[in-house]
C-alpha atoms as a printed R data frame, in Angstrom:
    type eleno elety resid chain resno       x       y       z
1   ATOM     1    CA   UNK     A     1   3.760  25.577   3.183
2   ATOM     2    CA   UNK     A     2   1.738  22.339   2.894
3   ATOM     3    CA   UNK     A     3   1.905  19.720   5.361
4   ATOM     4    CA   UNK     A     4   3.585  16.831   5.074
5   ATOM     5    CA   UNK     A     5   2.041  13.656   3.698
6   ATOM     6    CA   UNK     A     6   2.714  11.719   6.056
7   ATOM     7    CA   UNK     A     7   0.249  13.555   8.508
8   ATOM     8    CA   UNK     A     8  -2.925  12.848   8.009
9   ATOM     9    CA   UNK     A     9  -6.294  13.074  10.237
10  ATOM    10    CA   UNK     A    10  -8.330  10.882  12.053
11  ATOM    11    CA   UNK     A    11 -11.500  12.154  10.434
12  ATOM    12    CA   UNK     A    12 -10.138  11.131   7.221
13  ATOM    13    CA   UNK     A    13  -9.192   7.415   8.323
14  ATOM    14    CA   UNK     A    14 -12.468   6.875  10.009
15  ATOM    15    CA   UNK     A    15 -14.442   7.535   6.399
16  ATOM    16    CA   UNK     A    16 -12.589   5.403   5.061
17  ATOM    17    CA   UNK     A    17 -12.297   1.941   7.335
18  ATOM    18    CA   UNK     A    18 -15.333   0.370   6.062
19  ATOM    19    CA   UNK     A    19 -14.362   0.292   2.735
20  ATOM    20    CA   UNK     A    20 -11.345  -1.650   0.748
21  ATOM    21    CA   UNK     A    21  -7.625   0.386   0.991
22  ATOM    22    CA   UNK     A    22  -5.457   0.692  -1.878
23  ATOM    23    CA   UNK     A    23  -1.961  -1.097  -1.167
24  ATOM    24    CA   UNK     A    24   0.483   0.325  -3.014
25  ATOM    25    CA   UNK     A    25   3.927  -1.393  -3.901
26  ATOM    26    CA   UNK     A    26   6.373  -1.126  -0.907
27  ATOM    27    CA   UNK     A    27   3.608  -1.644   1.652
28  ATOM    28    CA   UNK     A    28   2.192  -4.890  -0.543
29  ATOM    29    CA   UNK     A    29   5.956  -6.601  -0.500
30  ATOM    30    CA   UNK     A    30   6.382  -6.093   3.116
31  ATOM    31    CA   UNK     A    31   2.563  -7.724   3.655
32  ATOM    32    CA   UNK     A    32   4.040 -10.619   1.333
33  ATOM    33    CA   UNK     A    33   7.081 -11.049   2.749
34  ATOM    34    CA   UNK     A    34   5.668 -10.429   5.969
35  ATOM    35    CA   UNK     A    35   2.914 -13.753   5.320
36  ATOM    36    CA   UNK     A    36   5.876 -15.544   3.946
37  ATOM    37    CA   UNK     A    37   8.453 -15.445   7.018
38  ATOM    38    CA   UNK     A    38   7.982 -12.142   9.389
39  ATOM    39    CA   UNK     A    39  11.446 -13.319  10.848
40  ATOM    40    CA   UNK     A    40  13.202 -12.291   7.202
41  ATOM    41    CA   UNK     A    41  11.661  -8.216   7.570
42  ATOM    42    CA   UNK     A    42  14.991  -6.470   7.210
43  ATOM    43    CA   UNK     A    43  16.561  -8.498   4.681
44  ATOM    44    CA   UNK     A    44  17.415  -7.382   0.962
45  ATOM    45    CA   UNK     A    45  13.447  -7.886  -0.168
46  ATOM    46    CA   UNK     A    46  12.363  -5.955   2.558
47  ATOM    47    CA   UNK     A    47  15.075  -3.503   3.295
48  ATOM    48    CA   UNK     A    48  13.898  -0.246   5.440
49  ATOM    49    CA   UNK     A    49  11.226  -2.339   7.303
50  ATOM    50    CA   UNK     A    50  11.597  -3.986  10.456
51  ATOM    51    CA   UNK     A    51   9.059  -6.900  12.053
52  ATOM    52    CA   UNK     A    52   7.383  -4.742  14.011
53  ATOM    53    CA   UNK     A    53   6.300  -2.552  10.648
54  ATOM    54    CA   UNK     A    54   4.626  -5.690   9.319
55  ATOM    55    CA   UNK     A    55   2.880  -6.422  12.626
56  ATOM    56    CA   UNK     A    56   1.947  -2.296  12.191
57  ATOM    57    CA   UNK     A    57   0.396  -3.142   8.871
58  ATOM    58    CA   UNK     A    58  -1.365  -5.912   9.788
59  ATOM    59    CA   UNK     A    59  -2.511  -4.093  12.471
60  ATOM    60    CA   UNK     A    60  -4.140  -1.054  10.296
61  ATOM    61    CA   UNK     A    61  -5.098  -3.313   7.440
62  ATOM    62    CA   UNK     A    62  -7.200  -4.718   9.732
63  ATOM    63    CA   UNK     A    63  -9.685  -1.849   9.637
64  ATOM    64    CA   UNK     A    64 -10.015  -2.151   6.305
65  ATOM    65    CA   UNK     A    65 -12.924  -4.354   4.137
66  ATOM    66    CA   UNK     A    66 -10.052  -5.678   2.333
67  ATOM    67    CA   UNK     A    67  -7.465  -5.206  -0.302
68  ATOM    68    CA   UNK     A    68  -7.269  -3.475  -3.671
69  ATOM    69    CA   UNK     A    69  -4.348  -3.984  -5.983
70  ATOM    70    CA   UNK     A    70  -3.767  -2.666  -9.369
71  ATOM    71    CA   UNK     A    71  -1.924  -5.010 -12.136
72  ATOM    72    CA   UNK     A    72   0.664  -2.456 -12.328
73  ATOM    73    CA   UNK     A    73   1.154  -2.726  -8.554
74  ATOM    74    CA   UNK     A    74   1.070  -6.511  -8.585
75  ATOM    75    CA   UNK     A    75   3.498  -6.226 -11.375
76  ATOM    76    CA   UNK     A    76   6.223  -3.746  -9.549
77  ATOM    77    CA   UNK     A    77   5.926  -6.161  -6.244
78  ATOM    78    CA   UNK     A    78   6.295  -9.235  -8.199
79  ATOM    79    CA   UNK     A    79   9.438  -7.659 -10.102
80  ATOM    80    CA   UNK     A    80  11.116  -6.384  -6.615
81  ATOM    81    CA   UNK     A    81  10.216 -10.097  -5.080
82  ATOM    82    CA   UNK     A    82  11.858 -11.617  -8.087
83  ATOM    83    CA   UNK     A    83  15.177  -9.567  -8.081
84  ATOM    84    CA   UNK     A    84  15.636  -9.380  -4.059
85  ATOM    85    CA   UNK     A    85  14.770 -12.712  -3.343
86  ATOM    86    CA   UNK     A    86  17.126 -15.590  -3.458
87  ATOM    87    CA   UNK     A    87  15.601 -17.219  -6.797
88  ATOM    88    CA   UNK     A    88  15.201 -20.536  -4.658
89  ATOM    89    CA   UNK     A    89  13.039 -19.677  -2.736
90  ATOM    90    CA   UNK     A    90  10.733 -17.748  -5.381
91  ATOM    91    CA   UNK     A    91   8.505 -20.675  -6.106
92  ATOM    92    CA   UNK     A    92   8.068 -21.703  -1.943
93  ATOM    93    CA   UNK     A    93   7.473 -17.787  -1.921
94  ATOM    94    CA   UNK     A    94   4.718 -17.462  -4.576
95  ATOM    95    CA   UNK     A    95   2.773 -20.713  -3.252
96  ATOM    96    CA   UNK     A    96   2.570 -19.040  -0.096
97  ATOM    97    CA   UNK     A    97   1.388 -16.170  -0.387
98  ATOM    98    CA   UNK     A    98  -0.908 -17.293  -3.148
99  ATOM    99    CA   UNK     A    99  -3.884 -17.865  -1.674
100 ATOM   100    CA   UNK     A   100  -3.923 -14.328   0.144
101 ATOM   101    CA   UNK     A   101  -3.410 -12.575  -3.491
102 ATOM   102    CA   UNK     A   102  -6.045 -14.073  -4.566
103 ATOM   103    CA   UNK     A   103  -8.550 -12.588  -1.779
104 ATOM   104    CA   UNK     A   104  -7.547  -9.257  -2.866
105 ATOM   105    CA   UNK     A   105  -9.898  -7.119  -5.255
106 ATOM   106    CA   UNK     A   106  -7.949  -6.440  -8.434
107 ATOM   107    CA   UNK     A   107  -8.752  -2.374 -10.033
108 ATOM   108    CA   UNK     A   108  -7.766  -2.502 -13.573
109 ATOM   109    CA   UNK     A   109  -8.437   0.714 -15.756
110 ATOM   110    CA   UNK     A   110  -8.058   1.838 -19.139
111 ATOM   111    CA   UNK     A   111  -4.338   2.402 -20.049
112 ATOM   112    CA   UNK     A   112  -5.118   5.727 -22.462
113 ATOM   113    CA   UNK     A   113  -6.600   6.965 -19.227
114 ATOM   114    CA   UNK     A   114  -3.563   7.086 -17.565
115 ATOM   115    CA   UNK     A   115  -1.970   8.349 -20.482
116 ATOM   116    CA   UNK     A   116  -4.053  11.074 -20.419
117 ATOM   117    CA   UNK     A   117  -2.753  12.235 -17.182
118 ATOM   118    CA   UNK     A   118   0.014  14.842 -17.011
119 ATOM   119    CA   UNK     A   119   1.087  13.333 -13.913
120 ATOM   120    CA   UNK     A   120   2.082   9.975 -16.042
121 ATOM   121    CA   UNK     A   121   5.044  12.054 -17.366
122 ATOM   122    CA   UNK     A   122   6.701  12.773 -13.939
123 ATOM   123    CA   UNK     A   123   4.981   9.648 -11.632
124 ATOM   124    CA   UNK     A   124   5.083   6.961 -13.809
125 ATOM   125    CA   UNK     A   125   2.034   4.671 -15.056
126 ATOM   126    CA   UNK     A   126   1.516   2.950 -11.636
127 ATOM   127    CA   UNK     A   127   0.996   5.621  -9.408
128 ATOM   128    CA   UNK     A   128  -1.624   7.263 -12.042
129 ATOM   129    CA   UNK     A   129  -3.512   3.704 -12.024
130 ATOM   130    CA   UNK     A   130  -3.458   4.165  -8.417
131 ATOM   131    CA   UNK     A   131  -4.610   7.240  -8.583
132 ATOM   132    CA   UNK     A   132  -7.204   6.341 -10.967
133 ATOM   133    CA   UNK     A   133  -8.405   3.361  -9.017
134 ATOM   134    CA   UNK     A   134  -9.037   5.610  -6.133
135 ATOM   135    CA   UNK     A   135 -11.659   7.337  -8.276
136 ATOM   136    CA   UNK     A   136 -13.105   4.462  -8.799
137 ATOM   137    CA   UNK     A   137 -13.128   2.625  -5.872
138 ATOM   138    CA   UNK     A   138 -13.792   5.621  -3.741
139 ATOM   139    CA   UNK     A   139 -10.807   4.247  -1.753
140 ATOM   140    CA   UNK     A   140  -7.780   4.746   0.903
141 ATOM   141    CA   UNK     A   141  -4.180   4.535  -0.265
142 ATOM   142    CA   UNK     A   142  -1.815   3.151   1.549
143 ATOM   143    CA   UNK     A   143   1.922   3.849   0.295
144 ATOM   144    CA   UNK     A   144   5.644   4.168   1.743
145 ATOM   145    CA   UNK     A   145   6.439   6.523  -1.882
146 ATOM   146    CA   UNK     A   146   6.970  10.081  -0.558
147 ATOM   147    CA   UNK     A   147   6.582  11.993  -3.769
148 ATOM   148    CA   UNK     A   148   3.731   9.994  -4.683
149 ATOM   149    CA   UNK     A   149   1.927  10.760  -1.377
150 ATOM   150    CA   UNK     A   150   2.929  14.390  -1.475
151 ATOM   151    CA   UNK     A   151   1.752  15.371  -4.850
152 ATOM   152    CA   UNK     A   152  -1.740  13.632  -4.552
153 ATOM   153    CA   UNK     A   153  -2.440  14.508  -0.915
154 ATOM   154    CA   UNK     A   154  -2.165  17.859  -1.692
155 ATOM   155    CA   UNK     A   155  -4.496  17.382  -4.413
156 ATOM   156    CA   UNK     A   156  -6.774  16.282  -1.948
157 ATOM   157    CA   UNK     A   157  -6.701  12.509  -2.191
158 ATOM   158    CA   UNK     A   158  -6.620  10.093   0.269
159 ATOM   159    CA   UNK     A   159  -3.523   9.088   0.868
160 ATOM   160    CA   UNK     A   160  -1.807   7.958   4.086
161 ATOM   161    CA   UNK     A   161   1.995   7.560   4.052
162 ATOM   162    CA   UNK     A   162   3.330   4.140   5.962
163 ATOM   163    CA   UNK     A   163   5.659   6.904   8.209
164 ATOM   164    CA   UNK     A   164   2.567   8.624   9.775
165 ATOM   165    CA   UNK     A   165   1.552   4.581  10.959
166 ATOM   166    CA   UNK     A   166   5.007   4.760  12.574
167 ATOM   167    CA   UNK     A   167   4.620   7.946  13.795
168 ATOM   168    CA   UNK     A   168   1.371   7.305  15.775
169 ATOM   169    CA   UNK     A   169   2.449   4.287  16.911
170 ATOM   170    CA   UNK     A   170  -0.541   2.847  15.207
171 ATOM   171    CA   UNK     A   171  -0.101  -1.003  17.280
172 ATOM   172    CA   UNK     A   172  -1.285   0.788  19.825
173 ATOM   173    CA   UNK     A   173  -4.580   2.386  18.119
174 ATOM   174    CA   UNK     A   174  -7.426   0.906  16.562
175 ATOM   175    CA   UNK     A   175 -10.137   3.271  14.380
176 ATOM   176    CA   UNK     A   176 -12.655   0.823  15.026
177 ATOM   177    CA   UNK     A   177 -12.533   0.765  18.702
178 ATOM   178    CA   UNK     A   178 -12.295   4.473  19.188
179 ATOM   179    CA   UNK     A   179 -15.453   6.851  19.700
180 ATOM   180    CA   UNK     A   180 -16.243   8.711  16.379
């Protein structure tokens, strides 16, 4: 039976925090909404999370050389953003969070490569761009999409699922400060 993908290891965190991490969708709209007002985490945008999950994020991003985002990813967050947030507040929205999108590395790769992928028939284009970009960017994932994480973690890739940051506790534990 393999292990769910939420559980990951230490060992494989630790090769990674020098490097960028791969946000995927849900993770990158609660970062968003999280620079835009933490005190609205819970509402319709950000359904499932709570404050403290953003403050958890922040907390692990911060191990991290930065962010990577995919246009497909940047797509699917500005889609949810647009539907679940009151439309007038989607302009005050945008401009603020603006100038953090634009710090973020963007991983673009060839469409008819993801194409190419059986798992585009049953995952969808985005998660195969993800998957791609972690190829190329030699790269963490972060995502909160449990079939997404399963399939490719047993594969082998890096993935960590936003549940095993809850499950850890993660405010309270820092890769960066611990002994290797």
């Amino acid at each position: 039976m393999a292990k769910p993908p939420f559980l990951v290891s230490e060992k494989l965190l630790r090769r990674y925090i020098s490097k960028p991490i791969i946000l995927d969708t849900k993770p990158l709209v609660l970062f968003l909404a999280g620079i835009y007002n933490p005190d609205k985490i819970g509402d319709r945008l950000t359904a499932g999370f709570e404050r403290e999950d953003f403050e958890l994020l922040c907390k692990f991003l911060s191990n991290f050389k930065g962010i990577i985002i995919t246009p497909h990813i940047l797509t699917e967050a500005s889609n949810i953003i647009n539907r679940d947030l009151p439309k007038s507040l989607f302009c005050e929205f945008f401009e603020k969070v603006l100038s953090k999108l634009e710090e973020f590395h963007e991983c673009s790769v060839n469409k008819n490569d993801i194409f190419l992928r059986d798992e585009t028939k049953r995952l969808g284009i985005t998660d195969v761009g993800i998957i791609l970009s972690c190829e190329l960017e030699n790269s963490l994932i972060l995502t909160k999409d449990f079939k997404f994480s399963l399939e490719f973690s047993q594969k082998g890739y890096p993935i960590v699922h936003f549940d095993f940051l809850r499950s850890i506790n993660w405010k309270k534990s820092n890769l960066s400060t611990q002994s290797q």
